[in-house]
N, C-alpha and C positions, 0 to 999 in steps of 0.2 A: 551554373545550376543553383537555384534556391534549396536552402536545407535549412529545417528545422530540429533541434534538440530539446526532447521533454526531457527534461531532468528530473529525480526522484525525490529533491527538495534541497536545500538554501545549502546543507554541507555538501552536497556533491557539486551544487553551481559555484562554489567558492574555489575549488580549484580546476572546475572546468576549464574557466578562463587562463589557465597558463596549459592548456595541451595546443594543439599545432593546427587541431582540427575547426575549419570554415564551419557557417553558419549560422544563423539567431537562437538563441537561447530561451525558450519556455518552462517557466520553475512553474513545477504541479506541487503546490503545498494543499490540498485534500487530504481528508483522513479517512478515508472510505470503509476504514474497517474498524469505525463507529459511528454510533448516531442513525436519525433517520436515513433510510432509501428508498426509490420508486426506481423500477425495472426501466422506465423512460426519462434516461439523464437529460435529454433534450424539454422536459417539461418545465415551464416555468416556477412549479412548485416544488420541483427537486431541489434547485438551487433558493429558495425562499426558504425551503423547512431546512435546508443545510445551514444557510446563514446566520438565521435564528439559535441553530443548534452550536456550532461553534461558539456563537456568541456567549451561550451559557454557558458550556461547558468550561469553557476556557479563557472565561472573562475579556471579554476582545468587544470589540463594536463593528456592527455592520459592516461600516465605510472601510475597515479594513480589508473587508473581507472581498467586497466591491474590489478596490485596488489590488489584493494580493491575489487572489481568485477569480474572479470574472472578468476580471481585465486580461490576465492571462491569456482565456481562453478568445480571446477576438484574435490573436494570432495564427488561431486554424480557422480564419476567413480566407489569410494569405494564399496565395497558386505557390504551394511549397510545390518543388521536384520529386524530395526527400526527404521522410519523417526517422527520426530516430529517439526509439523510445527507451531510456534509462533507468531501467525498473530491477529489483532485487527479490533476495530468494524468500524473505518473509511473506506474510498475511499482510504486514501493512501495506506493502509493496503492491503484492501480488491483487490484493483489492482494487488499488488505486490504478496499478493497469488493466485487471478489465473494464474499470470505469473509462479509463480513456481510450483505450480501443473499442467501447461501447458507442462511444459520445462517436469518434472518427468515424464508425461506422452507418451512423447515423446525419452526422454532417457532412463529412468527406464523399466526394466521389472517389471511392480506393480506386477505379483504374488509371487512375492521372497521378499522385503521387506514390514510388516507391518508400516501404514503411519497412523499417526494420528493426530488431529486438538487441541489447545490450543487456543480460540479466545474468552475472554473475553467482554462483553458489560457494564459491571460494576465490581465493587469490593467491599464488604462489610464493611459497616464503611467510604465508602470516598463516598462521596456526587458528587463530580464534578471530577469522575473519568477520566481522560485522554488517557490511557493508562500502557502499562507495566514496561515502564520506570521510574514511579513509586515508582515501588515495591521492596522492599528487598528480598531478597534469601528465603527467608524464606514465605513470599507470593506468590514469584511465583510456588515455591513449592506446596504450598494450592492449586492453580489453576491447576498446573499437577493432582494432589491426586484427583482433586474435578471436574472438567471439561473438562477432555482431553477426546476427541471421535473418532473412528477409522475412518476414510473415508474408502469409501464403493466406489465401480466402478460405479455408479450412479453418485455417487459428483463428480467423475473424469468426464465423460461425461459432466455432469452440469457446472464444470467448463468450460472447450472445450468450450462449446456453447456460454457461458457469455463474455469468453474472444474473442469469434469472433465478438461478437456484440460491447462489449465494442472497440474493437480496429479499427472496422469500425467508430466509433464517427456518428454513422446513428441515427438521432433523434428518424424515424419513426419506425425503425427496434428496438430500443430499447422501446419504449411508445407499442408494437408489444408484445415484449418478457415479457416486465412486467406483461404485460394484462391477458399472458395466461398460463406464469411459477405459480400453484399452489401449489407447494411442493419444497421445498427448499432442502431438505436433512440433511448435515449436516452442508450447508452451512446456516446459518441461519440468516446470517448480510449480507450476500453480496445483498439482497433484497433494503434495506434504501441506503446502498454505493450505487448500481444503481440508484435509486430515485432521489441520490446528482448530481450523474453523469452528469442525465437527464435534470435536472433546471441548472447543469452548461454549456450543449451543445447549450441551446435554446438562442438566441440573441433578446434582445428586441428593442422596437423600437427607442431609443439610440444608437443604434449598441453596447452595452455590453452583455457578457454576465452575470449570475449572483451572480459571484467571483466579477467581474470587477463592477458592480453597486453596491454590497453593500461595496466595499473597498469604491466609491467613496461618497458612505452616509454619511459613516464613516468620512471621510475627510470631510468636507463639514459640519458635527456638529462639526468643529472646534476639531477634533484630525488630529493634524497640524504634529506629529514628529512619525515616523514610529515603535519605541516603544509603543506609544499610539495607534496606528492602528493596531498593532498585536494583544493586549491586549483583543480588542474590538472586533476584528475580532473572536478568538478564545472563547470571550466567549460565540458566539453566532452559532458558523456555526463549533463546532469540529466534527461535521460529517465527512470533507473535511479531517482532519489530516495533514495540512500545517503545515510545518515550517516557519521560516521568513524568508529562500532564498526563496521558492516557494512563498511564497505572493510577495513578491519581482517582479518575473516574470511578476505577476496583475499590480504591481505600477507602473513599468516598461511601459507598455502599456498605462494605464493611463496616465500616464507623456510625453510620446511620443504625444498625443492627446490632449497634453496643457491643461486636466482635472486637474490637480495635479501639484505641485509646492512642490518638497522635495527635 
């Protein structure tokens, strides 16, 4: 049987390689839950406005992105049997999966390979679980054996619809969507990541919105150096799944508007 594994990005393929489990390995390093989108991932301008944008944001060059990202995806040309997709309970996560169950959806014939979901909300024993990055070979193991579920062409549709809402950034069309999506399927996190979503599109009456207000609380109780601000940041708001380039982007903004001093 051919199988393929999407993994969530470069910390959790670092200890993939020592679990027990058969098949090729695809690292989705996207960040989907910034920058520009277009509701049609398969368009050549998706992937051109993404490149560009990475680029900037995160000082990188094209070619990289070529290599680390478009190369990847020529691996779902492959007649996989079996996709398995390694996705977590954040926004950035949850973004980045309906991105690729958008794209599968659109390139794949889903009735030929079996696709199935690995998306943890905790982990047994770790209190202030983060993620799968985590975990050694041998727990993410546990998590294949113990919680992998098949997607169902439901959850495909569901995605479809979430990712047209999420990618419009429509306040009202998403506070719409929440109100009246009563079944989840198998998607069963992407509910709270929308919730994150939704408090992060709304701009208050500071013009921030509420990434950008509470980096600047943060800063403001006196965590003056941006290792302090990560720290603080994440121990309170891991919903979001930022790294410290993406916070970065917030201070960024903040700093431009003379709120911040770093």
């Amino acid at each position: 049987m051919n199988i393929l594994h999407i993994l969530n990005g470069d910390a959790t393929a670092n200890s993939f390689e020592d679990t027990g489990l058969d098949g090729d390995i695809m690292v989705w390093r996207e960040v989907l839950s910034e920058g520009p989108l277009e509701e049609n991932i398969m368009s050549a301008s998706f992937w051109r406005n993404r490149s560009e944008w990475i680029a900037g944001a995160f000082t990188d060059i094209p070619e990289n992105y070529q290599q680390k990202v478009l190369g990847q995806l020529a691996l779902l040309d492959e007649p996989y049997d079996e996709i398995n997709l390694w996705f977590e309970f954040d926004l950035h996560c949850q973004a980045n999966l309906l991105g690729v169950m958008t794209y599968l959806k659109q390139r794949t014939d889903l009735s030929s390979p079996n696709i199935y979901l690995i998306c943890p909300a905790d982990y047994p024993g770790k209190e202030n679980f983060r993620g799968m990055g985590e975990l050694n070979g041998e727990e993410l193991e546990y998590l294949y054996d113990n919680i992998r579920v098949q997607l169902s062409g439901f959850d495909f549709i569901l995605a479809a619809e979430a990712w047209a809402i999420y990618v419009s950034r429509d306040v009202e069309k998403l506070k719409t969507y929440l109100a009246k999506t009563g079944f989840w399927g198998s998607l069963h996190l992407l509910k709270p990541a929308l919730e994150a979503q939704l408090q992060r599109l709304q701009i208050n009456s500071n013009g921030l919105n509420y990434i950008e207000q509470k980096l600047l609380d943060i800063y403001n109780y006196d965590y003056k150096t941006r290792p302090q601000i990560y720290q603080a940041f994440w121990a309170s708001e891991k919903i979001y799944g930022m790294g410290d380039m993406e916070i970065d982007i917030y201070l960024s903004r903040l700093k431009s508007k003379s709120l911040i001093n770093l």
